[in-house]
C-alpha positions in Angstrom: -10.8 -13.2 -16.8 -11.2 -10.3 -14.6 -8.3 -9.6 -12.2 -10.0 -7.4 -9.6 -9.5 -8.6 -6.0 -12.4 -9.7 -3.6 -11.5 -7.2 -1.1 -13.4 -3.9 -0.9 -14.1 -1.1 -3.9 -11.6 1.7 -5.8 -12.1 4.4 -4.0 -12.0 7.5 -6.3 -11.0 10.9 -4.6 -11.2 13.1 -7.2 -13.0 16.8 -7.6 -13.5 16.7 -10.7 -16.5 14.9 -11.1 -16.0 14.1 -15.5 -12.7 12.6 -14.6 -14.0 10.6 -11.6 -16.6 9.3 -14.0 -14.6 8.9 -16.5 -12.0 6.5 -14.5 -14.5 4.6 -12.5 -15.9 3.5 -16.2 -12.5 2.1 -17.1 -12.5 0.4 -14.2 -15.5 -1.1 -14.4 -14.5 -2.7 -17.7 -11.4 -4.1 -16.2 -14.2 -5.8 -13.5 -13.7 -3.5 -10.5 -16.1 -2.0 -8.1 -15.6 1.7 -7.7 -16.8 4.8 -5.4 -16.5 8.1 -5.7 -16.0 10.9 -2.7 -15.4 14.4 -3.8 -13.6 16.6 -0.7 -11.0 15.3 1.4 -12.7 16.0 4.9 -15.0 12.5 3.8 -11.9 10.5 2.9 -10.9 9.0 6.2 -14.0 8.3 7.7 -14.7 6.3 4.5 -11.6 4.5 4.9 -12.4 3.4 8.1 -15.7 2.3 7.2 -15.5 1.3 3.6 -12.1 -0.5 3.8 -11.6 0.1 -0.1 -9.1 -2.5 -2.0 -6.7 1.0 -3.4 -7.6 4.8 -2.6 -6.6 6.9 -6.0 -5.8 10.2 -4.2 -6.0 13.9 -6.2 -3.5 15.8 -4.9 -5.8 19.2 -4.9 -8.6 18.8 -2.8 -11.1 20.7 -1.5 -10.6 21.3 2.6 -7.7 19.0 2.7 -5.3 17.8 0.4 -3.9 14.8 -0.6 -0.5 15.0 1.1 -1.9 15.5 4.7 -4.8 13.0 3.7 -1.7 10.3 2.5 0.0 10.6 6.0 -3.4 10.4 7.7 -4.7 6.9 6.2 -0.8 5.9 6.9 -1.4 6.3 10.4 -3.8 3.6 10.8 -3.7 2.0 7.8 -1.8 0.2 4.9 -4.3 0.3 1.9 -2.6 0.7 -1.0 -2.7 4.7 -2.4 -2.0 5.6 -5.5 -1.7 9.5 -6.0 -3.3 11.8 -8.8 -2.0 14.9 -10.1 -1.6 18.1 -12.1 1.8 18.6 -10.5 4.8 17.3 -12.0 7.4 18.5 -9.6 9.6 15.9 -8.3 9.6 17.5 -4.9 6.1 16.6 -5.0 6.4 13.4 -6.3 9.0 12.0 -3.8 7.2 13.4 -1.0 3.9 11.3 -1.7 6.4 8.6 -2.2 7.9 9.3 1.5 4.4 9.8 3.0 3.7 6.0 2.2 1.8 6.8 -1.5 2.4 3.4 -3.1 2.8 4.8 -6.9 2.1 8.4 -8.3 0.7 9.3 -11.6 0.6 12.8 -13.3 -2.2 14.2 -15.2 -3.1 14.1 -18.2 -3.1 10.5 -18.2 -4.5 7.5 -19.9 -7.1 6.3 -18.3 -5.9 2.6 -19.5 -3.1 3.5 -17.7 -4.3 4.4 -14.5 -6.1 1.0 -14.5 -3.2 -0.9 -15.5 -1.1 0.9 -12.4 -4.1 0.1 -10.3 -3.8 -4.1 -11.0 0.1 -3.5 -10.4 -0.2 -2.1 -6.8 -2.9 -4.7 -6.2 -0.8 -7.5 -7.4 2.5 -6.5 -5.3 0.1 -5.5 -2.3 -1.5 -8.7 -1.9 0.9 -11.1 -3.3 5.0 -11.2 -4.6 5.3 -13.2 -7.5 8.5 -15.8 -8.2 10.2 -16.2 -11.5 7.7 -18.4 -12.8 4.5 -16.1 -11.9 3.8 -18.1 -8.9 2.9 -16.2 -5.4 6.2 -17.0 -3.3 4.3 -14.7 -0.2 0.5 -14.4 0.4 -1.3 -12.5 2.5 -4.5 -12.8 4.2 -6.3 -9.6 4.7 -9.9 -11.0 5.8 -8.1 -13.7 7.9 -4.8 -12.1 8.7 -2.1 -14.6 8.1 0.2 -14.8 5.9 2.0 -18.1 3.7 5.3 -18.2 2.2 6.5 -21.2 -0.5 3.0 -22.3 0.4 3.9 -22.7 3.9 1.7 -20.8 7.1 3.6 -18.4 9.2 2.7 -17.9 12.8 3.2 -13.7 13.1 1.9 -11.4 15.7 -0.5 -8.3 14.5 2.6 -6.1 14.4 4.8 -8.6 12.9 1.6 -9.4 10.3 1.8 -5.5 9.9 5.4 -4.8 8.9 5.5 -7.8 6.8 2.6 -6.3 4.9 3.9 -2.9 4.6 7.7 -4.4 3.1 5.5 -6.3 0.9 3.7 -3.8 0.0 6.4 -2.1 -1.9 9.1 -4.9 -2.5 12.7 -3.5 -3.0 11.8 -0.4 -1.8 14.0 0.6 1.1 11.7 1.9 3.8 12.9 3.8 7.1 12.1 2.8 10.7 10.4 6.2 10.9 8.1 4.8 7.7 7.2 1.4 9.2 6.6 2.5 12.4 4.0 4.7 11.7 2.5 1.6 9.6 2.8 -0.7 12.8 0.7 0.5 15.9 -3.1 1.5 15.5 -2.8 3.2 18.7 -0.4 6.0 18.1 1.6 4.4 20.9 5.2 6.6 21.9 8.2 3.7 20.9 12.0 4.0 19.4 13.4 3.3 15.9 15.1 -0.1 17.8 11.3 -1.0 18.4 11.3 -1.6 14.5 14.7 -3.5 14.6 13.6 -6.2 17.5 10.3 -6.5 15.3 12.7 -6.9 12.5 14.6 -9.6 13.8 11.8 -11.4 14.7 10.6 -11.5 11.8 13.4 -12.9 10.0 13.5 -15.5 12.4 9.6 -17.1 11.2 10.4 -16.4 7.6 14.1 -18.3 8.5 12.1 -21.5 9.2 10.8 -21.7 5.1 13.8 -20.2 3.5 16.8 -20.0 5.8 19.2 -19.8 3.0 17.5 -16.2 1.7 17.7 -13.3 3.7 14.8 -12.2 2.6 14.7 -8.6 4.9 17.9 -7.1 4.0 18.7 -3.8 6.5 20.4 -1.1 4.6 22.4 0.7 7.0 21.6 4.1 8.6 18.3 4.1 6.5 16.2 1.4 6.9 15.0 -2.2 5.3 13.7 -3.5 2.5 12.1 -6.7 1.2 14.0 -8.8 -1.7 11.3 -11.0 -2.7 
């Protein structure tokens, strides 16, 4: 049985046109649709119009690389990215990871891994699994809503938003400065407390499925994370 979503192709950004091939082939097995851009000026405006299911991002690119690209898909959207490298460093790894990258993998690389990674991010991205391999939280991306325990939860676009991006990366703590860049689509000036009243309300819809769990735990000084 294939486990590739219904959303929207891999998109491979990767200059090395062998490697490119050679993943999108592996993927392709595994039942997933690919594309292939080659230069990081392209990458956003396929984004945009593509809306791919995962973006795997090279870190060396020609005309822009795939740190500033990272931060620049962040800013108006949450697709999961899943970074591609030569570098090792773990400077450079935690700083994809603070730029909203969703996992990083270092080259040279099996390409059976890569896919496995890639069904990993896709399964936490578009649904949080319970003990017994159940979805506790789905979300809707074509119809944007979102169900938890089964049960529909009326969120707002920016609520829908922030829920997204905590489930994105589940027990991952993520600061204000993180989700608000994740939040608004319009770049819009507002304060770290925006995050916190967004926060709170939040907890208050999920409160009315499980009010026994607190499922948005705040960790001080630094930010929140999602314990599903």
């Amino acid at each position: 049985m294939s486990e590739a979503p219904s959303a929207g192709p891999i998109l491979i950004v990767e200059d090395e046109v062998t490697l490119a091939r050679l993943l999108a082939d592996y993927l392709a097995t595994s039942g997933f649709a690919t594309q292939h851009i080659d230069r990081g000026r392209d990458v956003v405006g396929t984004v945009r119009s593509g809306k791919p299911a995962l973006v795997l991002l090279d870190l060396v690119l020609p005309e822009k690389d795939g740190f500033t690209l990272c931060k620049e898909l962040r800013a108006f959207t949450d697709v999961p990215i899943i970074m591609v490298s030569g570098r090792v460093d773990e400077i450079d790894r935690l700083l994809g990871l603070e730029l909203g990258a969703d996992d990083y993998i270092c080259k040279p690389f099996s390409p059976r891994e890569v896919v496995a990674r890639v069904k990993a991010v896709l399964r936490r991205a578009h649904g949080v699994a319970d003990q017994g391999g159940r979805s506790r939280l789905v979300i809707d991306e074509a119809g944007g809503g979102a169900r938890l325990d089964g049960h529909p939860l009326a969120l707002t676009p920016v609520e829908l938003r922030l829920l997204r991006a905590l489930a994105a990366q589940p027990k991952r703590i993520l600061s204000r400065g993180q989700l608000l860049e994740r939040l608004y689509e319009d770049h819009r000036v507002v304060t770290d407390r925006t995050v916190d009243s967004h926060v709170k309300n939040l907890r208050r819809k999920l409160a009315t499925t499980c009010a026994e769990e607190e499922l948005i735990r705040s960790i001080y000084g630094v930010g929140y994370k999602l314990e599903l």
